[in-house]
DRENGU-606981 format. One record per residue (C-alpha): residue number from 1; residue in one letter; x, y, z. Coordinates in steps of 0.5 Angstrom, whole numbers. Each point is the difference from the previous one (the first is absolute). Layout:
BEGIN
+-----+------+-------+-------+-------+
|  nr | rest |     X |     Y |     Z |
+-----+------+-------+-------+-------+
| NUM |    A |     X |     Y |     Z |
...
+-----+------+-------+-------+-------+
***
This chain:
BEGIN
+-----+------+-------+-------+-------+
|  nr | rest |     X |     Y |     Z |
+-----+------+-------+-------+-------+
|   1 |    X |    23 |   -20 |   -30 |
|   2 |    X |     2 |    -4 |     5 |
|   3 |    X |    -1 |    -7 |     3 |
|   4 |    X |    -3 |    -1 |     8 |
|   5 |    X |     1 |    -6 |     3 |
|   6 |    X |    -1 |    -2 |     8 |
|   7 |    X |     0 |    -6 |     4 |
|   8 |    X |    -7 |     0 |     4 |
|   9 |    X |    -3 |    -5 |     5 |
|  10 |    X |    -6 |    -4 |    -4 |
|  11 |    X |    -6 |     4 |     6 |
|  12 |    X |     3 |     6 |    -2 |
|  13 |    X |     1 |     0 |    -7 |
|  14 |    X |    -7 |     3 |    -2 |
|  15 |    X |     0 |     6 |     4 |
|  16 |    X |     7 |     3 |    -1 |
|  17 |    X |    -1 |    -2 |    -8 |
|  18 |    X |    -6 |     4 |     1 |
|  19 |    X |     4 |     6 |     3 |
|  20 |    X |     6 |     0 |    -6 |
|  21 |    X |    -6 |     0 |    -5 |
|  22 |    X |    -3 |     6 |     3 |
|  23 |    X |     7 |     4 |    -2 |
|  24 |    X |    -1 |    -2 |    -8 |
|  25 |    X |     4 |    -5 |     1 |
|  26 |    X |    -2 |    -7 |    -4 |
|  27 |    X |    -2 |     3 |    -6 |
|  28 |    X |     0 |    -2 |    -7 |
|  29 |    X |    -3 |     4 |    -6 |
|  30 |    X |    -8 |     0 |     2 |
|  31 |    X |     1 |    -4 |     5 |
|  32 |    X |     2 |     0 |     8 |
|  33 |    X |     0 |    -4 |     5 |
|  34 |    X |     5 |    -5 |    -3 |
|  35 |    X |     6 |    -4 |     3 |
|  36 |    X |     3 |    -7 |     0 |
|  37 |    X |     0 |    -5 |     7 |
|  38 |    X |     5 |    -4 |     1 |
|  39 |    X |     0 |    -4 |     6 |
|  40 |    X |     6 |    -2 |     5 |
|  41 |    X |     2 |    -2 |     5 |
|  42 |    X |     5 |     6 |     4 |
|  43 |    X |     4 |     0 |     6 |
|  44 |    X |     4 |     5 |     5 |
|  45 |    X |     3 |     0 |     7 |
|  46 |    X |    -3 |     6 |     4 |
|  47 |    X |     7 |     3 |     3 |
|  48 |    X |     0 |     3 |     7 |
|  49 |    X |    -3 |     6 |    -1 |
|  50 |    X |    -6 |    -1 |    -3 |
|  51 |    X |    -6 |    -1 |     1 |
|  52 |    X |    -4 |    -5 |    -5 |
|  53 |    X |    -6 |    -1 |    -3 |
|  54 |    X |     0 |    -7 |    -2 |
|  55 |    X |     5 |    -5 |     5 |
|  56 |    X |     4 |     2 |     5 |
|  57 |    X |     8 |     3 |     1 |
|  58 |    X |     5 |    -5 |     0 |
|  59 |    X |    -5 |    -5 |    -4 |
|  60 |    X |     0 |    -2 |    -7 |
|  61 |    X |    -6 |     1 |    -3 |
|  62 |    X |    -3 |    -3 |    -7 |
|  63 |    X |    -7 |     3 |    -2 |
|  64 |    X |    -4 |    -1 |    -6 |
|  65 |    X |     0 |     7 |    -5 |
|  66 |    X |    -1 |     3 |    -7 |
|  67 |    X |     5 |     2 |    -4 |
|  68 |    X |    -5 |     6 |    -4 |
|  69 |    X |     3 |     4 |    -5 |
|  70 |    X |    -3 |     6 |    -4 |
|  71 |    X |     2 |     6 |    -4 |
|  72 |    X |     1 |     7 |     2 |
|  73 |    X |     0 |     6 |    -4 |
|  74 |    X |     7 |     4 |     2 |
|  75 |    X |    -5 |     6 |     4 |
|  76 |    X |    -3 |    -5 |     4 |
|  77 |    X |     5 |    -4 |     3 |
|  78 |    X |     1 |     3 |     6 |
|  79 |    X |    -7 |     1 |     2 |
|  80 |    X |    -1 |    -8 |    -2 |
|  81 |    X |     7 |    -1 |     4 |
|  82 |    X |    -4 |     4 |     6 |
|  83 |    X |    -6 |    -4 |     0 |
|  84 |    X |     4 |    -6 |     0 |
|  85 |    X |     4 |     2 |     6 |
|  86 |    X |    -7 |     2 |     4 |
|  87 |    X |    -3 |    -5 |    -2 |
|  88 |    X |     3 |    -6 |     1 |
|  89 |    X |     0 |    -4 |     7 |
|  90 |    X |     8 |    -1 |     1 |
|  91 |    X |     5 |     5 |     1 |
|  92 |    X |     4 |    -1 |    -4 |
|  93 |    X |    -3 |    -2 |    -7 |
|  94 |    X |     4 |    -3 |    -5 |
|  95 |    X |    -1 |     4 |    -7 |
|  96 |    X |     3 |     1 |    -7 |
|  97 |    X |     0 |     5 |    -4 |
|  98 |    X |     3 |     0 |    -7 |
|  99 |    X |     0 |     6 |    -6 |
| 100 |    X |    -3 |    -4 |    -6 |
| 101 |    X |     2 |     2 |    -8 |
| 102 |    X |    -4 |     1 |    -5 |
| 103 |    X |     2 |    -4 |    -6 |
| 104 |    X |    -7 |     4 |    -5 |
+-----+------+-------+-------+-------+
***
C-alpha cells in the first residue's frame, strides 16, 4: 500500500480527486472515494522557460490549495501518479508518494 499526497488549487481540487479516484486509488475496505483535505497556502516563482498556469515568470505567487492525501494500493500507484499528471492544471505538480507498512 502506498500513501498519495498532492498539492492542488481550491477550483481544481474536485476534478483532479475525481481523476486519481477513478484509478482505485482512495480505497479502504468496502469504501472509496476516501481522502483528507488539508487546506494551505502555497507558493513558487515561475522561471524562464515556463509557461505558468497561475501567475507570471519572474513573480512569486501564493495560491490558496488543498493538501489531499490517500492510500493506493501497490498496482495502482502509477496510473493514479498519471491521472494526477493529466489532470492537474500546473506543469509541474507538486506530489509524494511514500511505501507504507503494515504493522497487522
Amino acid at each position: 500500500m502506498f500513501k498519495l499526497a498532492f498539492f492542488v488549487p481550491l477550483a481544481d481540487a474536485e476534478a483532479v480527486k475525481e481523476a486519481v479516484f477513478t484509478t482505485g486509488a482512495g480505497r479502504i475496505g468496502d469504501y472509496e472515494a476516501c481522502c483528507f483535505e488539508t487546506r494551505g497556502t502555497g507558493q513558487f516563482r515561475p522561471l524562464a522557460g515556463a509557461d505558468p498556469h497561475i501567475g507570471r515568470v519572474g513573480d512569486l505567487e501564493r495560491v490558496e490549495e488543498l493538501k489531499v492525501e490517500m492510500v493506493c494500493e501497490d498496482h495502482l500507484i502509477y496510473a493514479a501518479v498519471a491521472a494526477l499528471r493529466l489532470a492537474h492544471p500546473y506543469e509541474e505538480p507538486a506530489f509524494d508518494t511514500w511505501k507504507l507498512e503494515s504493522l497487522a
